[in-house]
N, CA, C and O atoms as a DFTB+ gen file, in Angstrom:
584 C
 N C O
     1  1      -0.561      42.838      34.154
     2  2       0.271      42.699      35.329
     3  2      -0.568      42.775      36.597
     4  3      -0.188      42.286      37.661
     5  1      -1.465      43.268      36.472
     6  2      -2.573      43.775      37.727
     7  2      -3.308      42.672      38.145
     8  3      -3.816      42.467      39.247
     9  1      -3.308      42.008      37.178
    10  2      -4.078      40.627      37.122
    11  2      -3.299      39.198      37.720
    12  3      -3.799      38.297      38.394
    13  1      -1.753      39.357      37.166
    14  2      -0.842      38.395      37.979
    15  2      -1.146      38.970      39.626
    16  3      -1.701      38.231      40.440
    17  1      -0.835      39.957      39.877
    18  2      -0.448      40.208      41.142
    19  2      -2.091      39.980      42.109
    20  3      -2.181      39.817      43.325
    21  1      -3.053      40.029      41.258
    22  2      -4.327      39.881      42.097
    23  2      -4.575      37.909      42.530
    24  3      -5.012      37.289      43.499
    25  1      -4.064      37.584      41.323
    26  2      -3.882      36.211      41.539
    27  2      -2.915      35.751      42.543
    28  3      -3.138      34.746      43.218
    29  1      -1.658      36.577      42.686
    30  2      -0.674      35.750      43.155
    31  2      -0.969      35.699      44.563
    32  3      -0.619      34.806      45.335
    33  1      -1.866      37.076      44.928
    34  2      -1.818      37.550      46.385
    35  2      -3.501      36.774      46.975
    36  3      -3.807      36.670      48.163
    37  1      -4.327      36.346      45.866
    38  2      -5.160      34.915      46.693
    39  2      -4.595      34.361      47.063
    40  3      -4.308      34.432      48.258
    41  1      -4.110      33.495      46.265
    42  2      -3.136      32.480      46.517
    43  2      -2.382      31.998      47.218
    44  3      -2.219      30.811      47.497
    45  1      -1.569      33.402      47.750
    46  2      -0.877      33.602      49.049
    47  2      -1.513      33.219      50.323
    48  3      -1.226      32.366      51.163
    49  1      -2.747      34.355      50.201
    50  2      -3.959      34.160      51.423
    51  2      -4.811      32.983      51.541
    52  3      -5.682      32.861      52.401
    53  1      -4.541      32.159      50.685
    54  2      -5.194      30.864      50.729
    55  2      -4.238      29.972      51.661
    56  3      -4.684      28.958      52.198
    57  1      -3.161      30.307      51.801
    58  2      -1.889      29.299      52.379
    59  2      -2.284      29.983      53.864
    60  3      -2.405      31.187      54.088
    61  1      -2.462      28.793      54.885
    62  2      -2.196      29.074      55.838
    63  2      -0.985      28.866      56.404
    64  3      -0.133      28.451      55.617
    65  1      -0.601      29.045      57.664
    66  2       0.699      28.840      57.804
    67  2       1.212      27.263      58.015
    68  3       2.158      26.796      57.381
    69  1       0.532      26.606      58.885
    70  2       0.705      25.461      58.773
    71  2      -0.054      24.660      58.462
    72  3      -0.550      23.970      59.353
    73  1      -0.384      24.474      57.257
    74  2      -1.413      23.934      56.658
    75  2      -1.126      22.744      56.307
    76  3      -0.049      22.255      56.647
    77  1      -2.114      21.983      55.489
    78  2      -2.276      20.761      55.191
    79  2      -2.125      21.116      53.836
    80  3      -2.515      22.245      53.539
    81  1      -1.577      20.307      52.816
    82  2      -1.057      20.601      51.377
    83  2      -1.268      19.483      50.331
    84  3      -1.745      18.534      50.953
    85  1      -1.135      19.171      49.069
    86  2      -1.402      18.123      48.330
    87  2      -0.189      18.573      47.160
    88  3       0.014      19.680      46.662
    89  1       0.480      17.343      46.947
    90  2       1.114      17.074      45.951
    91  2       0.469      16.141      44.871
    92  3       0.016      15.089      45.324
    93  1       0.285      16.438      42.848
    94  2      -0.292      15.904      42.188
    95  2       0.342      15.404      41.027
    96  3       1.327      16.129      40.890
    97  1       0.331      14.725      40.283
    98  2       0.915      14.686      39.172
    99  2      -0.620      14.042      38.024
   100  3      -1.446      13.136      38.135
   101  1      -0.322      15.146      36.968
   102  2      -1.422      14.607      35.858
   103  2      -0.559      14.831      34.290
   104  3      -0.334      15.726      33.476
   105  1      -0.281      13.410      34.502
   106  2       0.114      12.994      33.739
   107  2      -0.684      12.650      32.227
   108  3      -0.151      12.146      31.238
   109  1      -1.836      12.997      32.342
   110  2      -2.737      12.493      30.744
   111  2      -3.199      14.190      30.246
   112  3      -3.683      15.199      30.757
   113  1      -2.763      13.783      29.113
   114  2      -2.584      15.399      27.963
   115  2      -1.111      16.024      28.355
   116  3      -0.157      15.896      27.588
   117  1      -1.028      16.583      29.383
   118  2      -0.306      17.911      28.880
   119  2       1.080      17.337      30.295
   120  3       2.078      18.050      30.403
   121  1       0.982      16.450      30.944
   122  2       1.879      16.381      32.204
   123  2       2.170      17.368      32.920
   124  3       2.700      18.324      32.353
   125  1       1.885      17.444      34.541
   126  2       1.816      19.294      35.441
   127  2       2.015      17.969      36.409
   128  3       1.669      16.827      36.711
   129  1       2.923      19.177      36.646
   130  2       3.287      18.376      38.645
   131  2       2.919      19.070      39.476
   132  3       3.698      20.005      39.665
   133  1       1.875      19.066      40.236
   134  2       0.798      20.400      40.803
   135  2       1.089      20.682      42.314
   136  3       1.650      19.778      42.934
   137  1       0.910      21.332      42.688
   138  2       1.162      21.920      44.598
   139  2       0.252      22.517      44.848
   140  3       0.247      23.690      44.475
   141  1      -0.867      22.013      45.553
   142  2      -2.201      22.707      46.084
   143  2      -1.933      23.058      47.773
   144  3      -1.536      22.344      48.694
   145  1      -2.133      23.756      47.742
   146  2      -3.001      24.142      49.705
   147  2      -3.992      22.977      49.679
   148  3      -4.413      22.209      48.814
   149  1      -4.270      23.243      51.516
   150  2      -4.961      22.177      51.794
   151  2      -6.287      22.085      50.873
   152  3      -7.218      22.874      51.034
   153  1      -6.305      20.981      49.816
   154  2      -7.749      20.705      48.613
   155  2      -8.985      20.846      50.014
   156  3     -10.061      21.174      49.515
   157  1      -9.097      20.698      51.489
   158  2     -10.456      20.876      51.558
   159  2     -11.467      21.514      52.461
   160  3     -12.498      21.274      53.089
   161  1     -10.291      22.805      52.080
   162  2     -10.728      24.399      52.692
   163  2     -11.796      24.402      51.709
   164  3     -12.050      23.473      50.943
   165  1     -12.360      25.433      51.782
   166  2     -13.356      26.233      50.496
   167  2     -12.595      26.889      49.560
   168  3     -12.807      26.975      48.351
   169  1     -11.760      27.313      50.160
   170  2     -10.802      28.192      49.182
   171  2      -9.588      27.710      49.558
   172  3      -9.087      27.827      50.676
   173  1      -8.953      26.970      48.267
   174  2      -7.691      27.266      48.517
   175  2      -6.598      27.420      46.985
   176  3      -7.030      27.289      45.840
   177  1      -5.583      27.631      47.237
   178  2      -4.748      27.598      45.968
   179  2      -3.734      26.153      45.156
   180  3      -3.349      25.070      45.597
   181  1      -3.623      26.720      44.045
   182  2      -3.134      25.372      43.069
   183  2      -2.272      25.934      42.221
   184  3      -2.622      26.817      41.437
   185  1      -0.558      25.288      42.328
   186  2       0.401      26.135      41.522
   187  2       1.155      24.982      40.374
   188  3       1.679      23.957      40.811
   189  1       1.141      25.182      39.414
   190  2       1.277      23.718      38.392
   191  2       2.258      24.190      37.632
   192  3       2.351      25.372      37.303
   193  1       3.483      22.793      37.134
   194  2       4.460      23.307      36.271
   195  2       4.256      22.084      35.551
   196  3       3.840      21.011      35.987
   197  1       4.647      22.429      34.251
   198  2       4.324      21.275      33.379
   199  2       5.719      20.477      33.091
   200  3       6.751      21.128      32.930
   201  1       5.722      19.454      33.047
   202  2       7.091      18.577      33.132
   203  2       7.294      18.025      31.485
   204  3       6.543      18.281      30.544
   205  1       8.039      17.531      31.469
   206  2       8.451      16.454      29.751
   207  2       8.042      17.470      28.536
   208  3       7.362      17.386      27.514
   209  1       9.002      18.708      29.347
   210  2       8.763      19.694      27.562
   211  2      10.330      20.585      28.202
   212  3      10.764      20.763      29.340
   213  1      10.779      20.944      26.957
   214  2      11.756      22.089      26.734
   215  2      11.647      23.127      27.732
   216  3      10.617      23.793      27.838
   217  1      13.119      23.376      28.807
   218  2      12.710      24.491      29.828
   219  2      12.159      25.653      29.374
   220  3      11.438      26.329      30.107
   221  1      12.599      26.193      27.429
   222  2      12.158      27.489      27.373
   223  2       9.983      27.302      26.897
   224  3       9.121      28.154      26.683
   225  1       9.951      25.659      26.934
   226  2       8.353      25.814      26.898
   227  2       7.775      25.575      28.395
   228  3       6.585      25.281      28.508
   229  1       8.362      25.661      29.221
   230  2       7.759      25.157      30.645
   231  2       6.584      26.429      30.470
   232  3       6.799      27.476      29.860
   233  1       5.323      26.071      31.148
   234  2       4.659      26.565      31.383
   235  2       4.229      26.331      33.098
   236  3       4.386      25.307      33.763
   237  1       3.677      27.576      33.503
   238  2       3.545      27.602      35.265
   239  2       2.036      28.044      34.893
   240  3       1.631      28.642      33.896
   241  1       0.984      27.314      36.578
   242  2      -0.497      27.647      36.073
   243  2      -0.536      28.091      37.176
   244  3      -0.108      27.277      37.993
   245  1      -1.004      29.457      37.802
   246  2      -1.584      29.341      39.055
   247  2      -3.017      29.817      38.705
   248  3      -3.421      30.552      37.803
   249  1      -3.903      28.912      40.090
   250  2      -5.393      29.258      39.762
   251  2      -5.755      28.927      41.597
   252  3      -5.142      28.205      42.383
   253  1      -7.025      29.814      41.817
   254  2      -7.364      29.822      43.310
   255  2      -8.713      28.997      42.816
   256  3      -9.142      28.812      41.677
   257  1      -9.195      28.591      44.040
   258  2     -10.565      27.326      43.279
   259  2     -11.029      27.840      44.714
   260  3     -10.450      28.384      45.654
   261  1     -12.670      27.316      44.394
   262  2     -13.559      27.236      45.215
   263  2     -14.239      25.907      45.643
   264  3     -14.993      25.624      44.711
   265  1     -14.351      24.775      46.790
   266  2     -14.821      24.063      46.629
   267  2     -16.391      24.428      46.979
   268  3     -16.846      25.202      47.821
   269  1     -17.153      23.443      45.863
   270  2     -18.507      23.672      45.613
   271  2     -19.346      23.119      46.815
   272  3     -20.058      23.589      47.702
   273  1     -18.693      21.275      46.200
   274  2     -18.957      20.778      46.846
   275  2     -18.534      19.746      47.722
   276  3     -18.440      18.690      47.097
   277  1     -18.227      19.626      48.979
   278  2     -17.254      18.864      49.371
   279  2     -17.974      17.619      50.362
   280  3     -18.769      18.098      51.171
   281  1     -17.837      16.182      50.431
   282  2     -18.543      15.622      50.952
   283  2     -17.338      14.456      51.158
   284  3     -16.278      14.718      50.589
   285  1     -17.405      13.145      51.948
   286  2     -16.585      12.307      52.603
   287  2     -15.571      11.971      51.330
   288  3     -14.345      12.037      51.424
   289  1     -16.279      11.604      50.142
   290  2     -15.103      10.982      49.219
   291  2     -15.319      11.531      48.091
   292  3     -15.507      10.797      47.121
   293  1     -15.346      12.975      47.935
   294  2     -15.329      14.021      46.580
   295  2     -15.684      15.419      47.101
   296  3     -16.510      15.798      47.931
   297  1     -14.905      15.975      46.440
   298  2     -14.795      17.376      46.191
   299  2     -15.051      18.291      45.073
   300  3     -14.264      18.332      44.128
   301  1     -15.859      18.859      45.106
   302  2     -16.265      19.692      43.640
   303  2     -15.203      21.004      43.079
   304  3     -15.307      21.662      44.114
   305  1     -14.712      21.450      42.619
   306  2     -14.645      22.550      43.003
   307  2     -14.343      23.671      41.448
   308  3     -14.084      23.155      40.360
   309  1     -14.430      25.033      41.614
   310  2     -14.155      25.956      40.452
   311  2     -13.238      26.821      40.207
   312  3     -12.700      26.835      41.314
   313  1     -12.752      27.435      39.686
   314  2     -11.488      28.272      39.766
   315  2     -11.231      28.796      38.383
   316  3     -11.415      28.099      37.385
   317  1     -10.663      30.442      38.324
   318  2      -9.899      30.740      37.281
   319  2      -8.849      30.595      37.112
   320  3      -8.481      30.173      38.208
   321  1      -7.945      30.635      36.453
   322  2      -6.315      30.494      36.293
   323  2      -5.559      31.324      35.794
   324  3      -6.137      32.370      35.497
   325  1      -4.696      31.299      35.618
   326  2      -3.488      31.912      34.241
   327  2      -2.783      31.485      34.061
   328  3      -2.166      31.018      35.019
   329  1      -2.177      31.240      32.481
   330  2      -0.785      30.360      32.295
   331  2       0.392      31.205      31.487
   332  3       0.490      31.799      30.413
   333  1       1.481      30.819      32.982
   334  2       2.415      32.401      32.414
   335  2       3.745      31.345      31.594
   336  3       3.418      30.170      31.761
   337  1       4.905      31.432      30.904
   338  2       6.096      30.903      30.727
   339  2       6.974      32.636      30.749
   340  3       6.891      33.683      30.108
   341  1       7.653      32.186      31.710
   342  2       8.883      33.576      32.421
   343  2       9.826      33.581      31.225
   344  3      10.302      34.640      30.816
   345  1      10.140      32.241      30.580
   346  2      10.762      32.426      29.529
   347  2      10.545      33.201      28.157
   348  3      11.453      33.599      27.428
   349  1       9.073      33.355      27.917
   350  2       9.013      34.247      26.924
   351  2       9.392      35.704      26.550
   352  3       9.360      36.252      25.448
   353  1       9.804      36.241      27.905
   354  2      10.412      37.482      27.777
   355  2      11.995      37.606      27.274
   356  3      12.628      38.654      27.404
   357  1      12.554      36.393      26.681
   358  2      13.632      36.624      26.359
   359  2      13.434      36.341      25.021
   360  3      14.368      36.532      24.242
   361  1      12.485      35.962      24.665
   362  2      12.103      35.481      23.250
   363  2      11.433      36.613      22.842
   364  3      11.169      36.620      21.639
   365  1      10.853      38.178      23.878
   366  2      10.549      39.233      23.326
   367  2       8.829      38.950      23.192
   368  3       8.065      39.656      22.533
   369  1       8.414      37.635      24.057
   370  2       6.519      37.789      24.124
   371  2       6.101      38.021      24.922
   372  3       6.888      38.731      25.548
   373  1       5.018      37.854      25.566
   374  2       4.195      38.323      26.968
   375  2       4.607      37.021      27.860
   376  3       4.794      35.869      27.468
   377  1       4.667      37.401      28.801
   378  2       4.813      36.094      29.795
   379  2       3.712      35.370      30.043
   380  3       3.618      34.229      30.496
   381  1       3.042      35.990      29.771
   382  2       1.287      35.476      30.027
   383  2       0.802      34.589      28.600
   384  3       0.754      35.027      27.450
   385  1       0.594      33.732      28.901
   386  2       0.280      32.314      27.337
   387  2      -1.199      32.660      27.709
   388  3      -1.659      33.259      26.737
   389  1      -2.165      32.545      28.709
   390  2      -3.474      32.938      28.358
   391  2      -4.339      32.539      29.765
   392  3      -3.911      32.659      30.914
   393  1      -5.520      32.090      29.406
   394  2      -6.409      31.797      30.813
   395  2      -7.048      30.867      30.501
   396  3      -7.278      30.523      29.342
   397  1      -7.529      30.183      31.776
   398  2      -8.330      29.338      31.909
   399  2      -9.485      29.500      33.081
   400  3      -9.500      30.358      33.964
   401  1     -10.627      28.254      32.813
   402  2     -11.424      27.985      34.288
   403  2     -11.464      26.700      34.305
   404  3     -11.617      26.104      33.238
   405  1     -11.370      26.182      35.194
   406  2     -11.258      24.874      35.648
   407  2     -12.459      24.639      36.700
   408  3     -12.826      25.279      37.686
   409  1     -12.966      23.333      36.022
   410  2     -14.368      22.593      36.381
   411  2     -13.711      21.221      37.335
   412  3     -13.444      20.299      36.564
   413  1     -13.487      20.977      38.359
   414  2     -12.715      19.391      38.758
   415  2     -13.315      18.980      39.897
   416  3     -13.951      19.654      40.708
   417  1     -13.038      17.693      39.900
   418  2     -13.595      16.608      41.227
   419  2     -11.846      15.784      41.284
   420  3     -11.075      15.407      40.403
   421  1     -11.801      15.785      42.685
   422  2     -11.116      14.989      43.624
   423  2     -12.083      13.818      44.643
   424  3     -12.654      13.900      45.730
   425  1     -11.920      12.916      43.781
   426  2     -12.288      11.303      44.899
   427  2     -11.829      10.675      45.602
   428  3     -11.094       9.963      44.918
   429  1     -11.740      10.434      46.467
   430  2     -10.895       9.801      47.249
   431  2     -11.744       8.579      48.219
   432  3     -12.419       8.510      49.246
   433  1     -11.086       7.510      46.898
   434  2     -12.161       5.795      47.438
   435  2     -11.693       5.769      48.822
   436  3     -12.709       5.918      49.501
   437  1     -10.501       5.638      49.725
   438  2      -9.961       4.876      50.256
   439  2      -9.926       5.798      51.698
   440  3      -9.663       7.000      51.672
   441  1     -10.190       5.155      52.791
   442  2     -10.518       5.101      54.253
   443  2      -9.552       6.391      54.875
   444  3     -10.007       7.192      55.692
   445  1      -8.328       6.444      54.418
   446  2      -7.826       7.725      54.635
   447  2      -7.179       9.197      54.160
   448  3      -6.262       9.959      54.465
   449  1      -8.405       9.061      53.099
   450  2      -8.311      10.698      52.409
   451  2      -7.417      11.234      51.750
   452  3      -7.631      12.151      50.958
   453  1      -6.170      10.682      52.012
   454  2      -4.962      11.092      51.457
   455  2      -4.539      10.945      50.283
   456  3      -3.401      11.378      50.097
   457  1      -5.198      10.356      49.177
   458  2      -4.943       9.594      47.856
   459  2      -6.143      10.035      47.485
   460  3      -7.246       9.741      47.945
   461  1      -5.776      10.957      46.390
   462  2      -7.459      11.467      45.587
   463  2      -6.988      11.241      43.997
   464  3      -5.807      11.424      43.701
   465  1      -7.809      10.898      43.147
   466  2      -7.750      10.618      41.678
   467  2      -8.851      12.175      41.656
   468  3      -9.908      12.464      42.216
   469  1      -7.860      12.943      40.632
   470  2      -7.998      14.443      40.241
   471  2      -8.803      14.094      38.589
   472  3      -8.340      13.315      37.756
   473  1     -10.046      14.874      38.442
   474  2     -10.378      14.671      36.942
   475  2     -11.069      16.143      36.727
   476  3     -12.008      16.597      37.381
   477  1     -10.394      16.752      35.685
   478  2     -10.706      18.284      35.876
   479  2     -10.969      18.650      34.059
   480  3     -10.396      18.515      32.978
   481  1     -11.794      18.999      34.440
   482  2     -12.157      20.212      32.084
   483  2     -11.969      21.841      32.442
   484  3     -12.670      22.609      33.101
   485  1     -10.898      21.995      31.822
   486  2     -10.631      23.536      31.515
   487  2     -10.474      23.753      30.373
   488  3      -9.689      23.290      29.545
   489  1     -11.783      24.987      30.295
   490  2     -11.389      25.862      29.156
   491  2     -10.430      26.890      28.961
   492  3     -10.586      27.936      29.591
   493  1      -9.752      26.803      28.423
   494  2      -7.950      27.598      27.800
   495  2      -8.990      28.710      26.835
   496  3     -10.169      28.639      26.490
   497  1      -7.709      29.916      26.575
   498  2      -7.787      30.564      25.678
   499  2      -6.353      31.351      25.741
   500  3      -5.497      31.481      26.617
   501  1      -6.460      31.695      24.741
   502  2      -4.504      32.360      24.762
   503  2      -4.626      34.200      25.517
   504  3      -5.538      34.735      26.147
   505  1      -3.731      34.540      25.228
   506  2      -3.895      35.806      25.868
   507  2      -4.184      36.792      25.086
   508  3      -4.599      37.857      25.542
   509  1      -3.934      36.491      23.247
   510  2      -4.974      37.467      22.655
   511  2      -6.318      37.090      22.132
   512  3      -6.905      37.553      21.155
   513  1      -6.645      36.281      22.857
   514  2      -8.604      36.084      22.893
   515  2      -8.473      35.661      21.693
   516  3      -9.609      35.889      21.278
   517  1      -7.869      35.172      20.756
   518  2      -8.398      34.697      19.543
   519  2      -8.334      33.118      19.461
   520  3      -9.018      32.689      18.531
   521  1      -7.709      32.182      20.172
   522  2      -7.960      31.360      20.135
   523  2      -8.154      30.413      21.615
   524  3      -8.150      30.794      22.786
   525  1      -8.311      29.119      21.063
   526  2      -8.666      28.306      22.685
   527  2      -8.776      26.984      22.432
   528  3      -8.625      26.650      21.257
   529  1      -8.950      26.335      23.051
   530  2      -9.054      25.040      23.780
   531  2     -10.086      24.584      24.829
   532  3     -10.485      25.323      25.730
   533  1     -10.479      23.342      24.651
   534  2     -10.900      22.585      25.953
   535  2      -9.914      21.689      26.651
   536  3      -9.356      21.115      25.716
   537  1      -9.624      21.445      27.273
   538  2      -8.636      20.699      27.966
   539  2      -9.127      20.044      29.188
   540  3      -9.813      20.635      30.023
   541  1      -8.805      18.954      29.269
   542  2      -8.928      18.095      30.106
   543  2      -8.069      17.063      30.895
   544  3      -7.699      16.183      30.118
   545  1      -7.627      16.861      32.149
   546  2      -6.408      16.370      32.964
   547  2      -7.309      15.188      33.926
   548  3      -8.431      15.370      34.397
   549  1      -6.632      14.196      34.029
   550  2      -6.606      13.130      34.561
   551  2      -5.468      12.376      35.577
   552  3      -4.436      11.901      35.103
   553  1      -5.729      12.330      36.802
   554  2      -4.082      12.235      37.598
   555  2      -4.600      11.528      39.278
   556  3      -5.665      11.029      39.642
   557  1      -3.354      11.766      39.970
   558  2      -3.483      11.534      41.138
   559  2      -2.930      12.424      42.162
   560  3      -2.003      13.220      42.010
   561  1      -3.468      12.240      43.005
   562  2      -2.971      13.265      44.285
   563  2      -2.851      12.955      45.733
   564  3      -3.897      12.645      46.303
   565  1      -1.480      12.995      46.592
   566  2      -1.465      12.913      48.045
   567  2      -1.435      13.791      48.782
   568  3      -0.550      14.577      48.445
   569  1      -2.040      14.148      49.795
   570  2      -2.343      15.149      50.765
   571  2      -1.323      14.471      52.165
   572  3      -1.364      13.391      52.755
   573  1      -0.402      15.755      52.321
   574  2      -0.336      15.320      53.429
   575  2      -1.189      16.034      54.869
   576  3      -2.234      16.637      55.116
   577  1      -0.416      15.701      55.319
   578  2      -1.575      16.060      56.787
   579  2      -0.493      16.903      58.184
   580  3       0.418      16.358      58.807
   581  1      -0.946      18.200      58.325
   582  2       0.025      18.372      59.710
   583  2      -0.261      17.800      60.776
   584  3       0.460      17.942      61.765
């Protein structure tokens, strides 16, 4: 629990008040309809719900990232995560499905920044350390702008 709340409260502090924000959808593997803070602070936050599954499998990701490296038409950046489903507490499991880190680049070909193709590898693992995954997401993303 110490660990949600350390996450939730980056995350928070990553949001400025009137900030610049990005809406994503990655649709290849697992489908997440994502809500980032502005992608090109150094720090900012990324809150993901996964779409085209059963409400009691929805899964929610939040993860704070670091950009590495950020230059006119790409962005590097790193981050840990966690992936909670609120629903498992009625099913009597942990709300917490497990963790990740996420390795990703945002490109953005086109003259006004606002349209980035997202390509990210995270390593998963569940929340009792015994098993895992590599995972990998492929998508797009618009930023708007205040």
């Amino acid at each position: 629990m110490k660990k949600i709340i350390f996450l939730l409260t980056l995350l928070i502090h990553a949001i400025p008040a009137m900030a610049d924000f990005s809406i994503g959808y990655l649709p290849v593997n697992r489908s997440m309809l994502q809500a980032t803070t502005n992608p090109q602070r150094v720090i900012f936050g990324d809150i993901r719900l996964q779409t085209n599954s059963f409400v009691s499998n929805t899964n929610i990701e939040l993860a704070p990232f670091v950009n590495l490296r950020r230059k006119q038409n790409l962005n590097i950046y790193l981050g840990p995560g966690i992936s909670l489903n609120p629903f498992n507490n009625y099913a009597g499991s942990s709300a917490i499905n497990g963790y990740f880190l996420t390795a990703g680049a945002r490109i953005m070909p086109f003259t006004n920044k606002q349209i980035a193709f997202v390509f990210e590898i995270s390593p998963y693992v569940n929340s009792d350390f015994n098993s895992g995954m590599i995972r990998t997401n492929l998508g797009v993303a618009y930023t708007f702008r205040k």
